[in-house]
Structures are given as C-alpha cells and as structure tokens.
mmJSON file of the N, C-alpha and C atoms, coordinates in Angstrom:
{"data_MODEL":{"atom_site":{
"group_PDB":["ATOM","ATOM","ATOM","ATOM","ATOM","ATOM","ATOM","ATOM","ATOM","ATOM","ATOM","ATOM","ATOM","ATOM","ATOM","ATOM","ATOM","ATOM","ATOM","ATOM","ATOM","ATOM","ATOM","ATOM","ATOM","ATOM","ATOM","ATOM","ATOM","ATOM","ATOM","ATOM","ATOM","ATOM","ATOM","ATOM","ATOM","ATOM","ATOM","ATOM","ATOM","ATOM","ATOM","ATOM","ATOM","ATOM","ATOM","ATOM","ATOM","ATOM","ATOM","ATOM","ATOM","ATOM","ATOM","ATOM","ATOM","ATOM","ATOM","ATOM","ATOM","ATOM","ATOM","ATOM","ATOM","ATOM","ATOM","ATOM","ATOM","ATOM","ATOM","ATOM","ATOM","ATOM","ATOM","ATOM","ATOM","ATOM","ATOM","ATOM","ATOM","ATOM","ATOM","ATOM","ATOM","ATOM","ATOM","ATOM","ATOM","ATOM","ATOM","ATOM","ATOM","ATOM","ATOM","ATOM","ATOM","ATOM","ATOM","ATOM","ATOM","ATOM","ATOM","ATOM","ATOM","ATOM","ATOM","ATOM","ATOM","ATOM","ATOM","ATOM","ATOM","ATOM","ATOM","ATOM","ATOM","ATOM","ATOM","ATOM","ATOM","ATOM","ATOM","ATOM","ATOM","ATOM","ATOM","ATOM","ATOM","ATOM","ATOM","ATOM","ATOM","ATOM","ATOM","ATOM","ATOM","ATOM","ATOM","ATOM","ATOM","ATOM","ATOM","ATOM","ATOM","ATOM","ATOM","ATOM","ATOM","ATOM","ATOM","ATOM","ATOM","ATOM","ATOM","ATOM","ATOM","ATOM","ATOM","ATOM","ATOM","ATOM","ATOM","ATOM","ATOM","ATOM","ATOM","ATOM","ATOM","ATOM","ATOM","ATOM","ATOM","ATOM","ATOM","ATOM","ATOM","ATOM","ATOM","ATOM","ATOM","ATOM","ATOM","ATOM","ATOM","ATOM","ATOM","ATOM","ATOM","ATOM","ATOM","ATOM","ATOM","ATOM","ATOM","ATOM","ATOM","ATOM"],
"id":[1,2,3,4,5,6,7,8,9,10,11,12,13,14,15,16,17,18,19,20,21,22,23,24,25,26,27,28,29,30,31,32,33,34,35,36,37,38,39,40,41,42,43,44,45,46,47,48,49,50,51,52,53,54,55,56,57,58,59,60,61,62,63,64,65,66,67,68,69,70,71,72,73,74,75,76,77,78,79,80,81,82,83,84,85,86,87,88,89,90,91,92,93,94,95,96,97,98,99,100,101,102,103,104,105,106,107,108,109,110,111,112,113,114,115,116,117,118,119,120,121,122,123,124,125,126,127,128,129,130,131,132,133,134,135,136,137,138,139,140,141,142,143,144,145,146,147,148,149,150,151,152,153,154,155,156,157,158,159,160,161,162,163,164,165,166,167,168,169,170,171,172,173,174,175,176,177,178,179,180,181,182,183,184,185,186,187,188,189,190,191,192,193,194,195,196,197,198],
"type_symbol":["N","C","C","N","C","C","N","C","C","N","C","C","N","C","C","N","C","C","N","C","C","N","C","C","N","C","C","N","C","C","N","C","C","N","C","C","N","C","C","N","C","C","N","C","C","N","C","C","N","C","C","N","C","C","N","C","C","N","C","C","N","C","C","N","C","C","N","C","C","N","C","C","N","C","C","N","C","C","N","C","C","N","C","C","N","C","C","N","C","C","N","C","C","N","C","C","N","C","C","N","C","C","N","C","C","N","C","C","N","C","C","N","C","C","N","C","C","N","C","C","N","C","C","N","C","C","N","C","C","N","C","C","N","C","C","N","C","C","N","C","C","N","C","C","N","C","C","N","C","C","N","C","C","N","C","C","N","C","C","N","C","C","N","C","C","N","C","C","N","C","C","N","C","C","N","C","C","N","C","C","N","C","C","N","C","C","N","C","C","N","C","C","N","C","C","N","C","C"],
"label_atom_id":["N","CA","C","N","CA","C","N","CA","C","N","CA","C","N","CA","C","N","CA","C","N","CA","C","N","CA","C","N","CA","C","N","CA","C","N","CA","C","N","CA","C","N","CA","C","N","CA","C","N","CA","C","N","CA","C","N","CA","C","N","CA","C","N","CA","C","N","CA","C","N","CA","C","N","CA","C","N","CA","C","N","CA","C","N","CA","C","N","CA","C","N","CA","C","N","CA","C","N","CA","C","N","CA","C","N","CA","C","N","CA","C","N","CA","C","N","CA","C","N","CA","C","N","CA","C","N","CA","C","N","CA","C","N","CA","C","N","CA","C","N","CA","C","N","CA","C","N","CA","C","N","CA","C","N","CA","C","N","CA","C","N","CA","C","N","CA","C","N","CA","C","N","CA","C","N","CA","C","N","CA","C","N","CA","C","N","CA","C","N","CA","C","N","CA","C","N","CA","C","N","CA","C","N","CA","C","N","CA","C","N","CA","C","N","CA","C","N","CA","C","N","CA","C","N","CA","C","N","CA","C"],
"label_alt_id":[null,null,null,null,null,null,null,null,null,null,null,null,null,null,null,null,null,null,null,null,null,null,null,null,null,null,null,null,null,null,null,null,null,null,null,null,null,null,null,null,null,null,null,null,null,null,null,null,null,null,null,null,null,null,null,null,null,null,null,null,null,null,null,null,null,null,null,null,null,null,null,null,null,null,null,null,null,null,null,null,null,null,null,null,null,null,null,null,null,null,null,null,null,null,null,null,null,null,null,null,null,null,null,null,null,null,null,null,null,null,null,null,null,null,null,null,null,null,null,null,null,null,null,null,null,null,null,null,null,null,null,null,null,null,null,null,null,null,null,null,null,null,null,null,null,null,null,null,null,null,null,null,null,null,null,null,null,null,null,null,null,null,null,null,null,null,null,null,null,null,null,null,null,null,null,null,null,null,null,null,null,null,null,null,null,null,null,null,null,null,null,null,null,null,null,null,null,null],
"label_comp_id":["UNK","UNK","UNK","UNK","UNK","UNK","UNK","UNK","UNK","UNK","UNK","UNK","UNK","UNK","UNK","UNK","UNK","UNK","UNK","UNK","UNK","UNK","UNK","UNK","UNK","UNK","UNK","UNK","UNK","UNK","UNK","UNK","UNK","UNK","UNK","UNK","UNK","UNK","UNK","UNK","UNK","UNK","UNK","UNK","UNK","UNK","UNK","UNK","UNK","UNK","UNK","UNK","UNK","UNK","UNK","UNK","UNK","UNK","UNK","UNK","UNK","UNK","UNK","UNK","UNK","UNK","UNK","UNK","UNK","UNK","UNK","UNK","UNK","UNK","UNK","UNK","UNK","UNK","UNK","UNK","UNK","UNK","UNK","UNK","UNK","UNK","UNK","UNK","UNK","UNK","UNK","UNK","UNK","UNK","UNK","UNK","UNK","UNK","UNK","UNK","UNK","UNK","UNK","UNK","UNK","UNK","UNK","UNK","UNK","UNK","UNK","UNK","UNK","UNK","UNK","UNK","UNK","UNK","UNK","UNK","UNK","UNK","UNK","UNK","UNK","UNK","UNK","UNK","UNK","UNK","UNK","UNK","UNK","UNK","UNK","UNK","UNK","UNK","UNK","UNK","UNK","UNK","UNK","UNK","UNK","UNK","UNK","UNK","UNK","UNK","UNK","UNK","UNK","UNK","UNK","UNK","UNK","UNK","UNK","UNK","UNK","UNK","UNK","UNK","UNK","UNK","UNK","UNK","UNK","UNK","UNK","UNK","UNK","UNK","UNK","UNK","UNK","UNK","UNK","UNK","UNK","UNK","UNK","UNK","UNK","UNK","UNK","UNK","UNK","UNK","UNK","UNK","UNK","UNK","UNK","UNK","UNK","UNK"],
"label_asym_id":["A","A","A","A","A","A","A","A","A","A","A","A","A","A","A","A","A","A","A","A","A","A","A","A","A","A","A","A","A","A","A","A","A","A","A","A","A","A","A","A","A","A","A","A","A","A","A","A","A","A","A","A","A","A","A","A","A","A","A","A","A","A","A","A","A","A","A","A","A","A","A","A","A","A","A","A","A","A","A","A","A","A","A","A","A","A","A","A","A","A","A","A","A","A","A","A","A","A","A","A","A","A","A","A","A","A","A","A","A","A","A","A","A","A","A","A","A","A","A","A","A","A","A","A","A","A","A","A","A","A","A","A","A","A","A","A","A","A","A","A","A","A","A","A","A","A","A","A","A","A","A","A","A","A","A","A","A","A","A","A","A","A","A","A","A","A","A","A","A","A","A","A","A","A","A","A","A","A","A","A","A","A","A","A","A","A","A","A","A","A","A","A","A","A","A","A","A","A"],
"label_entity_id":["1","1","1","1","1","1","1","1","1","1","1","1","1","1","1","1","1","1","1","1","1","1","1","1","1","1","1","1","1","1","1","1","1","1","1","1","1","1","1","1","1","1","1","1","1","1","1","1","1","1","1","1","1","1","1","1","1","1","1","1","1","1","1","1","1","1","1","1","1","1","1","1","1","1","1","1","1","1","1","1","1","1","1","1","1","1","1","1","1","1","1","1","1","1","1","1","1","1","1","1","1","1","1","1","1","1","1","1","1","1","1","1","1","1","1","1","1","1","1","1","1","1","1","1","1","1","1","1","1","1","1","1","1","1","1","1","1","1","1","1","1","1","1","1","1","1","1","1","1","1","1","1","1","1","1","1","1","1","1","1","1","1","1","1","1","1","1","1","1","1","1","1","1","1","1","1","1","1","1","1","1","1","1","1","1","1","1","1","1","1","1","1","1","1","1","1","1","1"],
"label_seq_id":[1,1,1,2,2,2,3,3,3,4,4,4,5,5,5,6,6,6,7,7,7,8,8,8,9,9,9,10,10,10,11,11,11,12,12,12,13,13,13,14,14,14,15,15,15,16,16,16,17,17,17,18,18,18,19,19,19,20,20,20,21,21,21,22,22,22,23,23,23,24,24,24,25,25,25,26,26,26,27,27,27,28,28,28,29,29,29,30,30,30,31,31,31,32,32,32,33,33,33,34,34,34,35,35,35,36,36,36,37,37,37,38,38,38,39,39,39,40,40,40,41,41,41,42,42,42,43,43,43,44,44,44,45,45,45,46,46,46,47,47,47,48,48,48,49,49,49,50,50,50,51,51,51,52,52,52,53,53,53,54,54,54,55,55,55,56,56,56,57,57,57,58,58,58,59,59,59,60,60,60,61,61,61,62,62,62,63,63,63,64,64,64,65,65,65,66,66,66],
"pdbx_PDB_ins_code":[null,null,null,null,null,null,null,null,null,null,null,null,null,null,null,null,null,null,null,null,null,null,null,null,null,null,null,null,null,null,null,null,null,null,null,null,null,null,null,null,null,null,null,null,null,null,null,null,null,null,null,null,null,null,null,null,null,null,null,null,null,null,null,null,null,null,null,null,null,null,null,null,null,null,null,null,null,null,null,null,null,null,null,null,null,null,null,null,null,null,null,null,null,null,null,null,null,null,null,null,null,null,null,null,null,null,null,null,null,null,null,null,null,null,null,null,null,null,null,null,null,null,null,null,null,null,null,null,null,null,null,null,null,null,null,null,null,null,null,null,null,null,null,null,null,null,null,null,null,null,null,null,null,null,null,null,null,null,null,null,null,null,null,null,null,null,null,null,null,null,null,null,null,null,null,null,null,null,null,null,null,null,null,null,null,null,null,null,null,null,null,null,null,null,null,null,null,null],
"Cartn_x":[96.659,96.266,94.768,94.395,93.384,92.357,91.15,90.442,91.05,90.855,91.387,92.349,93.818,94.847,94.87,93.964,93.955,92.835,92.08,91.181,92.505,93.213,94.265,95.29,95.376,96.263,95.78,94.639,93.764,94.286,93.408,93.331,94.288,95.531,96.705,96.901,96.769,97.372,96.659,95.122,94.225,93.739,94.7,94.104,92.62,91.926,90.611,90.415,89.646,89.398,89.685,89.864,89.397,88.456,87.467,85.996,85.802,85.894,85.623,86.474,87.665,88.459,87.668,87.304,86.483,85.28,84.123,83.081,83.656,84.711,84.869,85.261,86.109,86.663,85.087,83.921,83.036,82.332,82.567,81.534,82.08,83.382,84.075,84.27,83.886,83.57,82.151,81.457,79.995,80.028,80.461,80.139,81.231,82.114,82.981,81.576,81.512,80.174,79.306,78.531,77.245,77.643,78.702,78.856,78.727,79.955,79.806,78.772,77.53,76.124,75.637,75.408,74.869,75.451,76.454,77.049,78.26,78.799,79.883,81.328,82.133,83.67,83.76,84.041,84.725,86.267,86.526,88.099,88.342,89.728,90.559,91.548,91.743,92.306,94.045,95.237,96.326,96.546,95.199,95.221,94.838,93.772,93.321,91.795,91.566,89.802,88.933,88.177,87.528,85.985,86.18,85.585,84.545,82.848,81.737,81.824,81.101,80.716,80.651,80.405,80.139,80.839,82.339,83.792,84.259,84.385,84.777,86.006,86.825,88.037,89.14,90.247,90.647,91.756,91.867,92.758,93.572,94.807,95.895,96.118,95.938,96.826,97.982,98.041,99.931,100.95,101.888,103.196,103.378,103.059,103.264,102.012,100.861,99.592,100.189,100.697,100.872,101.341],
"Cartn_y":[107.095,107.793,108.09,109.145,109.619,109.442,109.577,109.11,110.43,111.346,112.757,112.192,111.696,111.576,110.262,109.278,108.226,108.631,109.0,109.756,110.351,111.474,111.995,111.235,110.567,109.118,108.26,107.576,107.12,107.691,109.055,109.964,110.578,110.501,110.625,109.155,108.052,106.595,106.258,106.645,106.11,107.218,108.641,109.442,109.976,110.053,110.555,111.972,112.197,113.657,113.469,113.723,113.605,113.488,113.54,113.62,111.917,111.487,110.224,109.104,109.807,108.811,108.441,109.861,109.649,109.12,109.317,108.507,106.713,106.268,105.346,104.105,105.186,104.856,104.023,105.371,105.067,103.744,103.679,102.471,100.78,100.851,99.943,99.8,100.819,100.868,100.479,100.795,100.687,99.136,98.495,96.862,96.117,96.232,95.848,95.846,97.148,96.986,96.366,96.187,95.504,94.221,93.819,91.785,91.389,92.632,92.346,92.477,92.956,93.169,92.262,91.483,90.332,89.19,88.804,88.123,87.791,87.727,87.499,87.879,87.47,87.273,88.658,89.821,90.385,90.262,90.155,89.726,91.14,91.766,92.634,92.169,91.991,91.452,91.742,91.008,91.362,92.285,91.941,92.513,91.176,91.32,89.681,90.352,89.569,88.981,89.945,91.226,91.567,90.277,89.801,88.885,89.568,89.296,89.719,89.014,90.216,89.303,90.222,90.46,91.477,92.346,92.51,93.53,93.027,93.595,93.334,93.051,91.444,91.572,91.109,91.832,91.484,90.069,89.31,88.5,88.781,88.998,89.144,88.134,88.6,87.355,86.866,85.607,85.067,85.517,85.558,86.024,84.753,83.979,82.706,82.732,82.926,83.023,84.036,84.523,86.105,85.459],
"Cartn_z":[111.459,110.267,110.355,109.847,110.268,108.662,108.758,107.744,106.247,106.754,105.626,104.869,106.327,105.633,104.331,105.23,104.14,102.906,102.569,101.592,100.569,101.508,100.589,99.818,100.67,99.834,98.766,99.017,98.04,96.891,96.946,95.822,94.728,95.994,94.772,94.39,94.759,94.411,93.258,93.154,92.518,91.495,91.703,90.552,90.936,91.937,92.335,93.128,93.034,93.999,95.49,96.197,97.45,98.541,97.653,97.937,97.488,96.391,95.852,96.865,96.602,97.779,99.421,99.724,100.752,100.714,100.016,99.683,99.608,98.832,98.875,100.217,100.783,101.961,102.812,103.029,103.263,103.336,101.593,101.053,102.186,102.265,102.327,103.85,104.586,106.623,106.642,105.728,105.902,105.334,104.274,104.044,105.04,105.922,106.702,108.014,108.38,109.849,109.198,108.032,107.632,108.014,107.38,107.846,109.432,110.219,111.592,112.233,111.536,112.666,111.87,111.033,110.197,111.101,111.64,112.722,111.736,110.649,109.602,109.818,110.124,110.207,108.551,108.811,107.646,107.316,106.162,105.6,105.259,105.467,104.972,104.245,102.76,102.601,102.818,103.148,103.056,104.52,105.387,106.851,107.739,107.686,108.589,108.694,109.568,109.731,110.764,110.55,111.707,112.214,113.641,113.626,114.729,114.484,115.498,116.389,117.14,118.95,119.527,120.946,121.792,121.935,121.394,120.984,119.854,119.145,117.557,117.859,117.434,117.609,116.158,116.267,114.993,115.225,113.612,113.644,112.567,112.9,112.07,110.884,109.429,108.436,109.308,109.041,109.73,108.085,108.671,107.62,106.71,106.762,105.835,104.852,105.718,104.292,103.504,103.435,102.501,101.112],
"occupancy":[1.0,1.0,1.0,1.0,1.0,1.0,1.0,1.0,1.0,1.0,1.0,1.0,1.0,1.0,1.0,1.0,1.0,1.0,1.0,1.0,1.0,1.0,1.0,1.0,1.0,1.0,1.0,1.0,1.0,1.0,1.0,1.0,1.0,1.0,1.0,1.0,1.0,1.0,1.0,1.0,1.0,1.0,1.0,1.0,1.0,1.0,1.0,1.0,1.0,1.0,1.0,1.0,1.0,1.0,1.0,1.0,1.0,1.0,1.0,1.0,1.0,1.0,1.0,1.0,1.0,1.0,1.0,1.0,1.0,1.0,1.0,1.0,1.0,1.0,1.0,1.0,1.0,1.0,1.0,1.0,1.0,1.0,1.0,1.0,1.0,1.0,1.0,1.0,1.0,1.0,1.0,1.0,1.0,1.0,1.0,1.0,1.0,1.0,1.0,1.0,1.0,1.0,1.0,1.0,1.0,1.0,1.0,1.0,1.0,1.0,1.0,1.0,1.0,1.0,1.0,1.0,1.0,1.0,1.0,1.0,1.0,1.0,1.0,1.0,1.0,1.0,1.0,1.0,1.0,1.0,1.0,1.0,1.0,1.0,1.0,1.0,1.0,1.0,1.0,1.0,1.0,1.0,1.0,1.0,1.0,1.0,1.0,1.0,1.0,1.0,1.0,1.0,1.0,1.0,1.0,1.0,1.0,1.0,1.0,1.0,1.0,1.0,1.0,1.0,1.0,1.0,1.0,1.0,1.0,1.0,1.0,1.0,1.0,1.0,1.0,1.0,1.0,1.0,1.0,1.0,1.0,1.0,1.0,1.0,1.0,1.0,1.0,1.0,1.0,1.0,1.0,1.0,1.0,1.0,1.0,1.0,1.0,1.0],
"B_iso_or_equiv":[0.0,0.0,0.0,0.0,0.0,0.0,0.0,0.0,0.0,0.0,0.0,0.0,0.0,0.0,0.0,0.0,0.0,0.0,0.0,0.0,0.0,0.0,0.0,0.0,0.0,0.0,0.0,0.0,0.0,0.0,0.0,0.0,0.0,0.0,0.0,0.0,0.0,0.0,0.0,0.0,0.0,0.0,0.0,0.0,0.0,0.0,0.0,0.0,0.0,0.0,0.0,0.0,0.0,0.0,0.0,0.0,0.0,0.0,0.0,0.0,0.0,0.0,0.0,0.0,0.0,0.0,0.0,0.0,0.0,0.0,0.0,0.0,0.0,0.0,0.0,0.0,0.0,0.0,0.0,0.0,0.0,0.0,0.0,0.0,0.0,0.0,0.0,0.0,0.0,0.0,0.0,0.0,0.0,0.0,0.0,0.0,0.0,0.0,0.0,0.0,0.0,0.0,0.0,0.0,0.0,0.0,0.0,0.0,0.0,0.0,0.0,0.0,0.0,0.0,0.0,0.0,0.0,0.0,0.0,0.0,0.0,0.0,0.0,0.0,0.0,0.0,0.0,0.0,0.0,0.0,0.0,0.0,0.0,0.0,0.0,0.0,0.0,0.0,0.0,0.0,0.0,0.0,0.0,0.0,0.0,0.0,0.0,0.0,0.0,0.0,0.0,0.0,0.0,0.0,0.0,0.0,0.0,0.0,0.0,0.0,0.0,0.0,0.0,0.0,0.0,0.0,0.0,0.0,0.0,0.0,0.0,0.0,0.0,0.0,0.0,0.0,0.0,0.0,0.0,0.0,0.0,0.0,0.0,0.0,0.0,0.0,0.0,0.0,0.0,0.0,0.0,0.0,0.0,0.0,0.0,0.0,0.0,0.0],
"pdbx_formal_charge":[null,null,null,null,null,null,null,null,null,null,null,null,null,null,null,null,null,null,null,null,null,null,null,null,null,null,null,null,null,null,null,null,null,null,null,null,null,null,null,null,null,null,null,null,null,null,null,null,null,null,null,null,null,null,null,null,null,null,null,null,null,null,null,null,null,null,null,null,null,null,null,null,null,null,null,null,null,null,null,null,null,null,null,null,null,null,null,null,null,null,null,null,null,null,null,null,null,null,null,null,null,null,null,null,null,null,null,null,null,null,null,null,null,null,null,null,null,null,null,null,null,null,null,null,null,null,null,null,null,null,null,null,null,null,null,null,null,null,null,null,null,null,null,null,null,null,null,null,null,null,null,null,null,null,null,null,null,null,null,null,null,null,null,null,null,null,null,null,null,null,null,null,null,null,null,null,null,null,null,null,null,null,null,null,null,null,null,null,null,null,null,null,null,null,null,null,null,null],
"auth_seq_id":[1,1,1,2,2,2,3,3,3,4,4,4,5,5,5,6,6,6,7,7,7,8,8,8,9,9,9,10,10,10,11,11,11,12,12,12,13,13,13,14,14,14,15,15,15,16,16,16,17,17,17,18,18,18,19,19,19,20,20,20,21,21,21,22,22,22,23,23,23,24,24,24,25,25,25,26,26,26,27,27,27,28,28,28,29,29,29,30,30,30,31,31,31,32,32,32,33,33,33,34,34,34,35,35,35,36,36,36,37,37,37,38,38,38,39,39,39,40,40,40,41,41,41,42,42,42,43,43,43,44,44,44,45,45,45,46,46,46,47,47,47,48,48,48,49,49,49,50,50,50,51,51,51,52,52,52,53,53,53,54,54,54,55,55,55,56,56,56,57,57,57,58,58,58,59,59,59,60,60,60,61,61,61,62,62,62,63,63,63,64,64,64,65,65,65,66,66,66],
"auth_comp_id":["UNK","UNK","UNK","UNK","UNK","UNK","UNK","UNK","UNK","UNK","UNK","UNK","UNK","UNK","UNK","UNK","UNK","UNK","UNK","UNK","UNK","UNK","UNK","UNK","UNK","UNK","UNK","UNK","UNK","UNK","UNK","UNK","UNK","UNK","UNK","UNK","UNK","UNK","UNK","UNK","UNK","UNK","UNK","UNK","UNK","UNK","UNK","UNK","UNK","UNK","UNK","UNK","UNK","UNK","UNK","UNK","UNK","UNK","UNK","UNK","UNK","UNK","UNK","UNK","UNK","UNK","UNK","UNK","UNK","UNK","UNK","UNK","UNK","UNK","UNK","UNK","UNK","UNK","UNK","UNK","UNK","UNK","UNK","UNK","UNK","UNK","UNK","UNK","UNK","UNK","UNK","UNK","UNK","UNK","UNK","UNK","UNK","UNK","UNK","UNK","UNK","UNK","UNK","UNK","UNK","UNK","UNK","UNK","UNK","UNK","UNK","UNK","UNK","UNK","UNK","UNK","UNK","UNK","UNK","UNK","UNK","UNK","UNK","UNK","UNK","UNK","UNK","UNK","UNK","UNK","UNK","UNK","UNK","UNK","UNK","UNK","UNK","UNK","UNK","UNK","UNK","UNK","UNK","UNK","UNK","UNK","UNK","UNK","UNK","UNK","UNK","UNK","UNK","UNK","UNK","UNK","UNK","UNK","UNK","UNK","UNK","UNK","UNK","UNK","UNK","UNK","UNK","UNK","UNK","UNK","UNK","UNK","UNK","UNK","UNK","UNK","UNK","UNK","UNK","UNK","UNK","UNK","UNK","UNK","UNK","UNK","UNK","UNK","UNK","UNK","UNK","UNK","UNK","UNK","UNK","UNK","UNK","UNK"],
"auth_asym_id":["A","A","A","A","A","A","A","A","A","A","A","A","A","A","A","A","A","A","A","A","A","A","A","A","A","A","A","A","A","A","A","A","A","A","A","A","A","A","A","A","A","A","A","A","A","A","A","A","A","A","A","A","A","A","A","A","A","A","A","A","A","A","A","A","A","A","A","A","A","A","A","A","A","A","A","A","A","A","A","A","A","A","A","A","A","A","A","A","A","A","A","A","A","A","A","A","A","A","A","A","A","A","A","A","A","A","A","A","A","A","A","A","A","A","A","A","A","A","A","A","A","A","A","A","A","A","A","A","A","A","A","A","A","A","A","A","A","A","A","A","A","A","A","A","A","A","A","A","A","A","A","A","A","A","A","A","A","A","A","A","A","A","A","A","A","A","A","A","A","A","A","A","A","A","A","A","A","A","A","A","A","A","A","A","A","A","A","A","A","A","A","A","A","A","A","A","A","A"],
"auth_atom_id":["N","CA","C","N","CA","C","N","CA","C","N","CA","C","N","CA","C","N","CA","C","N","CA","C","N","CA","C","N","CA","C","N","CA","C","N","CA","C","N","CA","C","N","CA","C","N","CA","C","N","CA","C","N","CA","C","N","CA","C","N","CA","C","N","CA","C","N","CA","C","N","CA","C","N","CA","C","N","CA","C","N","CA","C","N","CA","C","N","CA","C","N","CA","C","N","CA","C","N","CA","C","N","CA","C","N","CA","C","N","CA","C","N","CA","C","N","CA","C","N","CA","C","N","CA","C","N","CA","C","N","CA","C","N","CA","C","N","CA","C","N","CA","C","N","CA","C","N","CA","C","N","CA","C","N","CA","C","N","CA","C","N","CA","C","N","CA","C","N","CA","C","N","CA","C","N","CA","C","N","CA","C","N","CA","C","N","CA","C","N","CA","C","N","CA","C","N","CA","C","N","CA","C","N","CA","C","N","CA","C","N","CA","C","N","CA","C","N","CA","C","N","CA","C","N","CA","C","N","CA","C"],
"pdbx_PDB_model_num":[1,1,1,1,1,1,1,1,1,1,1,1,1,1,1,1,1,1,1,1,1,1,1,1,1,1,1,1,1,1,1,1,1,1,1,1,1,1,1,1,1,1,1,1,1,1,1,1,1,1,1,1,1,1,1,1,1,1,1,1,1,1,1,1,1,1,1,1,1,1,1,1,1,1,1,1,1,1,1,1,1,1,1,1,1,1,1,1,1,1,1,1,1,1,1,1,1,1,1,1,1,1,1,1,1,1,1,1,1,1,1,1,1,1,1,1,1,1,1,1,1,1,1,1,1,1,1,1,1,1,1,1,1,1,1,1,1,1,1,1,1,1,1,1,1,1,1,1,1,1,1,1,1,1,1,1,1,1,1,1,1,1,1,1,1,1,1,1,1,1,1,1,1,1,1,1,1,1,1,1,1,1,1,1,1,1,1,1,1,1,1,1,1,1,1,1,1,1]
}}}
C-alpha cells in the first residue's frame, strides 16, 4: 500500500480531506524516525516494535499479547 492509498483511506475512515489524512500520516513517520535516531525502540501499536541500530529492525506483537 502505497502512502496516497493509505491517506485515502484514513480520510474516508476518519471523515478528513485527504490532504489532512496525509499531513497526518506524516506527523506519525516523522515521531516513529525521531525515537529511532534518539536510539528508542518505537511501538506501533497492535503492530510490534520498530527497534534502532545500524538497520532498523522490526518486532512483531506475538498473537497472544493482542
């Protein structure tokens, strides 16, 4: 899925423009990279953990935390 398509989605889910959806999208890639260059484990929630280091690697929620 490509960033547009998810913006477009947002926007109908959440009732927003598409523009807002996208700005938002934004806000939320930009405080996700801020933690990982701070050295900070970022949480997605109901996704799992993008964790820093020399390749950003992700950790999956397990199916039982859910």
């Amino acid at each position: 899925m490509r960033k547009k398509d998810l913006a477009r989605r947002l926007a109908h889910e959440a009732q927003l423009t598409p523009a807002v959806a996208a700005d938002q999208i934004d806000s939320v890639v930009t405080q996700l990279l801020k933690k990982l260059k701070e050295g900070k484990p970022a949480e997605i929630p109901g996704f799992g953990t993008l964790l820093p280091g020399e390749a950003i690697t992700f950790q999956p929620e397990e199916a039982h935390e859910r």
